[in-house]
N, C-alpha and C positions, 0 to 999 in steps of 0.2 A: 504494500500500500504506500503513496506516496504522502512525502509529509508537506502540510498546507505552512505556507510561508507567505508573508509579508513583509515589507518592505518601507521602512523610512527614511527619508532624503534619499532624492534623486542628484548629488553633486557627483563631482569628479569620483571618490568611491560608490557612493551606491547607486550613479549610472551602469556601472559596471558590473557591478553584483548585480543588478537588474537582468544584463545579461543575460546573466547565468539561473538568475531563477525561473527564467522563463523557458529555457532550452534545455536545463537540467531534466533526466526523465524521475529524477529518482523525486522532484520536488513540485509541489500544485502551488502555483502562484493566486493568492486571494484579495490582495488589497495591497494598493501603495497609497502612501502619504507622501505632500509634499508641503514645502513650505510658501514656490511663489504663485505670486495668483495664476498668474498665465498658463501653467502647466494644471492647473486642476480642469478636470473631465478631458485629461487628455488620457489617449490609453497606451497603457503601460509599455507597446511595443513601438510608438514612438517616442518613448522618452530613450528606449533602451537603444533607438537608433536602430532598429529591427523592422519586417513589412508584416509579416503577418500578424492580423489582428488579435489583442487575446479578450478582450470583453471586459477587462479588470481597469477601470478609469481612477484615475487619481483622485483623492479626497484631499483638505486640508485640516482634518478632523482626527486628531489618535482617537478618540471615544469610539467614531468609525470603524477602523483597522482593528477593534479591539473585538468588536462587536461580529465580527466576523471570523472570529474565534481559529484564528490559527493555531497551529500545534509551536509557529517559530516564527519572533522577529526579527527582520536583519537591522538595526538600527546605525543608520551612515549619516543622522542629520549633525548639522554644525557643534562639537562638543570644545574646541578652542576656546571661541568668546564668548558660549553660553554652558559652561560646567553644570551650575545648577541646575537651570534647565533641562540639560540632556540627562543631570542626574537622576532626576524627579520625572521626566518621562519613561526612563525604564525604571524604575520603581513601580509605577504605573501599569507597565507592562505585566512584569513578575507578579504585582500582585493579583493582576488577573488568574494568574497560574500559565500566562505563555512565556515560553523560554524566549532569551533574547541572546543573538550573536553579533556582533559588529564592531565599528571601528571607534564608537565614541561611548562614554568620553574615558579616553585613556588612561585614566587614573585606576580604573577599576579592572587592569589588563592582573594588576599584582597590587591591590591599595595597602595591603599592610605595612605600614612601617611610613605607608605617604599620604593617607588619607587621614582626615580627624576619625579615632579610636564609631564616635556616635553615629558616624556616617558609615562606616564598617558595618555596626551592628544594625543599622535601619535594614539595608541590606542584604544582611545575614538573616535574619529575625524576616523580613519579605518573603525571601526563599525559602526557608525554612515553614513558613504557614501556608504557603502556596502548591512547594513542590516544584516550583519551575528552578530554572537555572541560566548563567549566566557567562558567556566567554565575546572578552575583547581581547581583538587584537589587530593588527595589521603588519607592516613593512618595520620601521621603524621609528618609535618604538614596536614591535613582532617582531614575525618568526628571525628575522635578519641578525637581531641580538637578542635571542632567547634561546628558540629553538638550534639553532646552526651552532652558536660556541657551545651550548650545551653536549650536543650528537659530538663533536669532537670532542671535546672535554673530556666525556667518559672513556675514551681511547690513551688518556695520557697517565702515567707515573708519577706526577708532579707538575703542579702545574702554580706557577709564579706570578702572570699577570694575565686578564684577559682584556683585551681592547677589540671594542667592536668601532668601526667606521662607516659614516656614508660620506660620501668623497662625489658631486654632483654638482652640474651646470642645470642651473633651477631659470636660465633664460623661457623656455617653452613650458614651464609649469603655469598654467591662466588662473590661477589661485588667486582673485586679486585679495582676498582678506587676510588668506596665512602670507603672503607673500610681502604687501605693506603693514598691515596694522600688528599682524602680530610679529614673523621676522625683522621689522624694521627696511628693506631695500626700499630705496630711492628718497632719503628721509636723510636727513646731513646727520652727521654723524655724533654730535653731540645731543642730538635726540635719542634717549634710550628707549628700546623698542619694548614692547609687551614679555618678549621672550627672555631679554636680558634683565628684567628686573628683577634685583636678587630674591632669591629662591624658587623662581618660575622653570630654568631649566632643570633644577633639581627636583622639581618637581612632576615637571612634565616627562622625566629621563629615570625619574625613583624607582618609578616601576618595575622597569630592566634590571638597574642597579641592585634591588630588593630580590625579585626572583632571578638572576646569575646568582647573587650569593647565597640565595637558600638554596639553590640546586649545588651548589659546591660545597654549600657545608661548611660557610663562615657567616661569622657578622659583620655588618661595615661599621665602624665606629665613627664616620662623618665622612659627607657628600663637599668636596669643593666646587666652584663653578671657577671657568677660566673664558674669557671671550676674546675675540678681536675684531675688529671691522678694518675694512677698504674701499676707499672712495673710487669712486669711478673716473677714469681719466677725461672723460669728456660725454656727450650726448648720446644716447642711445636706448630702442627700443628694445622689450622683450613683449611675452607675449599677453601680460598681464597690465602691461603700461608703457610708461617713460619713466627713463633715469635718466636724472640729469647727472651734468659732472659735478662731482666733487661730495655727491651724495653717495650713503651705503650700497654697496657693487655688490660684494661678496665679504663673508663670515669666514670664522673658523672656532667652535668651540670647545669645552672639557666638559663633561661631568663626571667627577672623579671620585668614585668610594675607596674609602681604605679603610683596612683594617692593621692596629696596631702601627697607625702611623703611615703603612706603606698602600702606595695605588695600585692596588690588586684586580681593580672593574675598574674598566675606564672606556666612557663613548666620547665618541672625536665626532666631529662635523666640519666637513670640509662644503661650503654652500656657494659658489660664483654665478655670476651671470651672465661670464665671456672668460673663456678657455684661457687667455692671457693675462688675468688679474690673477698675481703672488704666485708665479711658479715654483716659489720656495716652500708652498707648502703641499700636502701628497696630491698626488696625482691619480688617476683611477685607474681602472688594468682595459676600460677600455672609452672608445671616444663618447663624453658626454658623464659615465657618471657609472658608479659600482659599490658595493656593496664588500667592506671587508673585515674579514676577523682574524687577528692576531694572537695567538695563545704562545706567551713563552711558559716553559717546562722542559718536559723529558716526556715524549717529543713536543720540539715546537712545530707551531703551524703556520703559513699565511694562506685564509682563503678566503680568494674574492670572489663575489657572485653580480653576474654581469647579464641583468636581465635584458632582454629582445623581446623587441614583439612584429609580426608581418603591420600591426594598422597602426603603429607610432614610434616615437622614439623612447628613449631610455627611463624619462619620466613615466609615460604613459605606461611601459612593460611593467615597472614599479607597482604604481597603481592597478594595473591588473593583477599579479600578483598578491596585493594586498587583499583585494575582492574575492579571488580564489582559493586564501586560504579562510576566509570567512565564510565564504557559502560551503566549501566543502567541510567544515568541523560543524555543520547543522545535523547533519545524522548522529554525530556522535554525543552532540549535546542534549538532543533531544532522548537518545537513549539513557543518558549517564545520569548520576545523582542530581537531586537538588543542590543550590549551591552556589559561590562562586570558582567558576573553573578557571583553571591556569595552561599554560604549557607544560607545569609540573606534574598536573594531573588529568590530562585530559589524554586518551588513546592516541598511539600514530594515527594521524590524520592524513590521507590521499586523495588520490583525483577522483573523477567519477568514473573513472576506467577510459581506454583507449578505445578509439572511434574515427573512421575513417576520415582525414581532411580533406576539405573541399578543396583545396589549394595541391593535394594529388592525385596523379593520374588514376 
């Protein structure tokens, strides 16, 4: 039998989960939510950029999508600038008793140790009187620095430091909220952005930080933040706007756990918006942008993951990725406990099995 799914926010991820829940066999798509007007009573296969019709029109109503009593929410609406909000939506959710998977809001991919203790427990105490369950995750923060240093991890004899990286030219990313208001680009530089004010990347980054060191089986005794910025040498477009010169180009930041003093966890972000700003700092394994993790030990590792996709570039492969490991941990969430699920405990998650591409002979 297949499992009945819905869908909130249709953006840059849950366009794309849209995708997938509509051409997934294993899944009956029943209601989406969106947020702007224009896309409401539109149906679901053109928002997904798809032709054939499926019947399933947009609402701007969770009471709606609720009422319609799916078995799973994929929940991708904005959790950035609206935490609460997205908090208290799927609370809403859960307490109906539907389980919810998605990308926001990322605090709750691993809240312990980053979330206030009462927010934990609303939560906990939801799930728990409902029966439903919960898994976020995406890129990263996800599988990119969670699942991936972990799977290697457990191959090593000792293991000394783990740094995860995203190392990416965010030019062709059309995010204009994450990309100004919260990153800060094209904003002079003495503007501190949403993201650098202190304790926002360690918070926004805890998550990781928190589950890497309960899967390895330390404590972190204190998170540092490390930033830097670079102005742009002169005018130029990307795909979200204009940057002027002498405004924020490109980033590079730390969020650093240690334990006993030493940086044991550590995410780096290498973020430009042209291939040529600070060659001095790393560079990616391929053009545009990658994905790397670092484990020194016995053995050490470097591996980079260098998403593709045939209908975009390196951003977009990203973003699909992110989608794909969201829709596909809905089977398993739907089967598994009540609860908040993690990567620690949630089953290997796979595709939906292998299926002839259109794109061969």
């Amino acid at each position: 039998m297949s499992i009945r799914v819905a869908l909130v926010g249709t953006g840059n991820v849950g366009r794309l989960c849209l995708t997938q829940l509509i051409d997934d066999p294993r899944l009956d798509l029943v209601a989406v939510c969106v947020s702007t007007p224009e896309k409401v009573g539109v149906d679901a296969s053109i928002l997904a950029g798809s032709e054939a019709p499926t019947g399933v029109l947009a609402v701007d109503d969770l009471d709606a999508v609720i009422a319609t009593e799916p078995d799973c929410v994929v929940y991708c609406a904005m959790g950035d600038t609206r935490p609460v909000e997205a908090f208290d939506d799927v609370t809403r959710i859960l307490a109906a008793g539907i389980d919810v998977v998605g990308s926001s809001p990322n605090t709750l991919q691993y809240p312990w140790g980053v979330m206030p203790e009462r927010a934990i427990a609303k939560m906990e105490e939801t799930t728990a009187a409902s029966g439903a369950s919960l898994f976020v995750t995406g890129v990263d923060p996800g599988f990119a620095n969670d699942l991936i240093p972990l799977v290697f991890a457990g191959t090593c004899q000792r293991i000394d430091q783990v740094r995860c990286m995203e190392i990416a030219d965010y030019a062709t990313y059309d995010g204009a909220t994450v990309m100004f208001d919260v990153m800060g680009f094209g904003k002079p530089l003495d503007e501190t952005p949403m993201l650098f004010l202190p304790g926002v990347l360690g918070l926004a980054w805890g998550t990781t930080i928190r589950q890497l060191a309960a899967g390895l089986g330390v404590t972190v005794d204190e998170i540092d933040e490390v930033h830097e910025s670079e102005p742009a040498p002169d005018d130029f477009d990307i795909a979200a706007g204009h940057i002027a010169a002498g405004t924020r180009a490109a980033v590079r930041f730390e969020i650093i756990g240690k334990v006993a003093g030493e940086p044991v966890i550590v995410l780096e972000h290498v973020t430009r918006l042209r291939g040529d700003l600070r060659p001095d700092w790393a560079q990616p394994a391929q053009p545009g942008g990658c994905y790397r993790v670092e484990i020194t030990g016995e053995p050490s590792y470097t591996v980079d993951i260098c998403p593709t996709s045939r209908k975009g570039d390196h951003n977009h492969a990203a973003i699909v990725a992110a989608a794909g490991r969201i829709v596909n941990a809905i089977p398993a969430v739907v089967d598994g406990p009540p609860g908040i699920r993690t990567t620690l405990d949630l089953p290997l998650v796979t595709g939906p099995g292998i299926r002839p591409s259109p794109h061969r002979a």
